[in-house]
N, C-alpha and C positions, 0 to 999 in steps of 0.2 A: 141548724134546722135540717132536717130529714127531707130527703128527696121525695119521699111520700106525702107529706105534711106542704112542701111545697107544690106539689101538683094538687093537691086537694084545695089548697087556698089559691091559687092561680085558676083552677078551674068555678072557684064561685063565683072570683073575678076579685078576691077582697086582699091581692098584695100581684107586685112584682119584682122577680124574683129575677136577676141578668135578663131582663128585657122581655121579659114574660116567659122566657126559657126554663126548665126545670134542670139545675147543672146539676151534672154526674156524680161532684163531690159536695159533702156542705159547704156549705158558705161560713168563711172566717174572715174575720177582722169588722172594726165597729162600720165600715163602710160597705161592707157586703150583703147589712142586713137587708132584708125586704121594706119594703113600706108599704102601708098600709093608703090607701084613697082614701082623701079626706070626706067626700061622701061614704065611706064606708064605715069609717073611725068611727066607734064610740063612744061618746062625751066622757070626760073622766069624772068618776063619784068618787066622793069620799066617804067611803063606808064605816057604819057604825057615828057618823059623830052627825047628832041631829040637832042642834042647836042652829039658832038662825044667829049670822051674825050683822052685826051692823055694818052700813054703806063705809066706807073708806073715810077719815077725814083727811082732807085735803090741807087743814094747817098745823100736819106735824111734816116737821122736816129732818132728814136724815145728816148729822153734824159727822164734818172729818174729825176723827177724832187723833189726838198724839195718843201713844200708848200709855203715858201717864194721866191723861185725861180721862181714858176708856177704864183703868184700873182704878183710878176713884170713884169714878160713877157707878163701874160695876161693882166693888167691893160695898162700898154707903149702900147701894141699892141692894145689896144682899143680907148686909148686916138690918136695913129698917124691913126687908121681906122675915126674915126668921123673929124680929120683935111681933111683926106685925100677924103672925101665923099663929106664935106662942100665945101673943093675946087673945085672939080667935078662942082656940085651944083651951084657956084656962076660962074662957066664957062659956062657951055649949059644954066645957066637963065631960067630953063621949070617952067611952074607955078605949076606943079602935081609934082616935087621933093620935097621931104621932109626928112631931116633929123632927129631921135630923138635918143639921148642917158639916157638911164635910170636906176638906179637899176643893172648894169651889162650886159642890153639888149640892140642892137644897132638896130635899124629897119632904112632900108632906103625903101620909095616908089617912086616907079618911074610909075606914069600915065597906061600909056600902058602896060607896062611890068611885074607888079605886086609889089610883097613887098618883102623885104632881111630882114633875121631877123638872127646876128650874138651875140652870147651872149657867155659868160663862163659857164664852167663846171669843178668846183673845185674838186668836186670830180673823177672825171677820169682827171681831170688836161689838160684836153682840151679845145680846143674853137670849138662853133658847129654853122654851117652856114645852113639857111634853105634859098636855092635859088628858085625862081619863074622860074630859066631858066633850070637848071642843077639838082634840089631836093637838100637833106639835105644831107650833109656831115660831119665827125669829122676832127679834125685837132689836129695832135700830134705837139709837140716843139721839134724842133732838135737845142740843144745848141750849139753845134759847128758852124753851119750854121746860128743860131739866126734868123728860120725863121718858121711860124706854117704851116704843111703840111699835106696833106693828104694821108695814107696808098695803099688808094686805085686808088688813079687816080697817087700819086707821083706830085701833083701838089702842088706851095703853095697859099694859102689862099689869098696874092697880086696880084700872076699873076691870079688867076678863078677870081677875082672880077675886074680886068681892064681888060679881054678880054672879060666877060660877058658884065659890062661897053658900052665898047667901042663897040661893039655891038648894044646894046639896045639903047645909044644915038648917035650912029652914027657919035662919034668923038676919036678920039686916047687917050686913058688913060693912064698913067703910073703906074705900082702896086707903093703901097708905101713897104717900105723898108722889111716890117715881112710878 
């Protein structure tokens, strides 16, 4: 940050910078940064993605998984998402649908609506969905329930992808089963 830049935001009063001081050189390292008043802050938006989503549910739970566990759930669950896409696909007939699976990576496009890009994450033992409609989400596996969901919305990864779906093609989907 600029010496200039912090006297300008220390004089609105909206960070402080070594104790309100404006230092001589920048500030480095991740502990030098400023901070922001939280009556000052911002609220954080998520831009571009206007979909409302659903309250949280409270009876999906996140299972420790072994990494042979993590690797069958995630791989089944990848193999019935490209059935269940293809099906899709060969129902509305659009000539801009494309399915590809690859390397771990599943991308669907869809013309108008943009690209789905759902892929694995071994290492946090997730599956991560980057939606064109709703943004990017993680999905934990709840064994019990044998289905991948998400923390934050309480949604799972079958039903966000056939009400986005069904939506964006304009015909009623069914989630597949994880």
């Amino acid at each position: 940050m600029s010496a200039r830049l912090a006297r300008a935001l220390i004089a609105r009063g909206l960070c402080r910078a070594a104790g309100g001081r404006v230092p001589a050189t920048p500030l480095v390292g991740a502990g030098a940064l400023p901070t922001l008043r939280a009556a000052h802050a911002l609220p954080r938006v998520r831009r571009g993605y206007g979909t409302q989503r659903p309250a949280p549910d409270t009876a999906f739970a996140a299972s420790a998984l072994t990494d042979r566990q993590y690797d069958a759930a995630a791989d089944t669950t990848m193999d019935e998402l490209v059935h269940f896409l293809e099906d899709v696909g060969d129902r509305v007939e659009l000539e801009d649908y494309d399915v590809e699976y690859s390397q771990g990576v599943l991308t669907l496009s869809i013309g108008g609506t943009g690209t789905y890009v759902i892929n694995k994450q071994p290492p946090n033992k997730q599956i991560w969905l980057s939606s064109p409609v709703s943004g990017p989400e993680r999905y934990d596996f709840d064994l019990a329930r044998d289905t991948w969901f998400c923390r934050h919305t309480g949604e799972s990864l079958g039903s966000l992808l056939a009400r986005e779906l069904s939506q964006a093609l304009g015909t009623q989907t069914v989630p597949p089963t994880r």
